[in-house]
N, C-alpha and C positions, 0 to 999 in steps of 0.2 A: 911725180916730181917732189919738190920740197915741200909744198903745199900737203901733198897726198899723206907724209910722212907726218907731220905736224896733225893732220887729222886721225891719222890711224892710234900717234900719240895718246890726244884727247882719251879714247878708246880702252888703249889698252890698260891705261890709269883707273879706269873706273870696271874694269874687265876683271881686277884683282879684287873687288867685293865684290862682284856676280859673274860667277864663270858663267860661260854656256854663253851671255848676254851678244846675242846676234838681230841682226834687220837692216833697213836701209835708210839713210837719211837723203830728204832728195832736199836740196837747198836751191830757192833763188835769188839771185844775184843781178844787181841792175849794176852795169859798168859804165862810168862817165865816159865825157870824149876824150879828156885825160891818162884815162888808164886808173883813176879812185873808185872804190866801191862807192853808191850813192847811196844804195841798199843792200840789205841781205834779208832774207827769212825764212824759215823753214815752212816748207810748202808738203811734206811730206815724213811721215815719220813711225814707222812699224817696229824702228829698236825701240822706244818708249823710253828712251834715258835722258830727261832732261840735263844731266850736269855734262854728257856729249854735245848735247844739240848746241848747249849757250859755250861749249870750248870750239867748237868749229864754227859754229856761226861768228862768232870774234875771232878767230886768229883770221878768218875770210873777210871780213870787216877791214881789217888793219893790215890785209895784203894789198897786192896793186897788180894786176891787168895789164896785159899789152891792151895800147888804146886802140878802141875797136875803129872801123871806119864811119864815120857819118855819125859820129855822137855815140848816145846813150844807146846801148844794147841793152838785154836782159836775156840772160845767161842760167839757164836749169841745170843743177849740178848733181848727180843721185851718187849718194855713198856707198857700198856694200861695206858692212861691217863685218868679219865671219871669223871665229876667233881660231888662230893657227895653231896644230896638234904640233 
């Protein structure tokens, strides 16, 4: 989805001063009963690019969630980064 595109964004921005630059980011996300993020943080991370990790983990920040049922969930989210020929 839009999400997805906005992350692969992050990505391909910083893809143009390190080709090749591939791995996975696995992000977790606690969602309110509202549908707000309440947290985000990166729980996993083998691309090793931090100026990714802080573009995804903010635009996921400053998205919004269908509100889950029964409150606060927490939500593992793993990225495949793999740069397209």
């Amino acid at each position: 989805g839009e999400r997805a595109a906005k992350a692969r964004s992050c990505y391909r921005r910083v893809l143009l001063d390190r080709p090749g630059l591939r791995g996975t980011l696995t992000i977790s996300v606690r969602v309110g009963s509202g549908g707000q993020v309440c947290s985000v943080a990166v729980t996993g991370d083998d691309l090793g690019d931090p100026t990714v990790a802080a573009c995804v983990t903010n635009l996921i920040h400053t998205g919004r969630f269908p509100a889950p049922e029964g409150g606060c969930v927490d939500a593992v989210v793993p990225m495949n980064f793999v740069p397209k020929p």
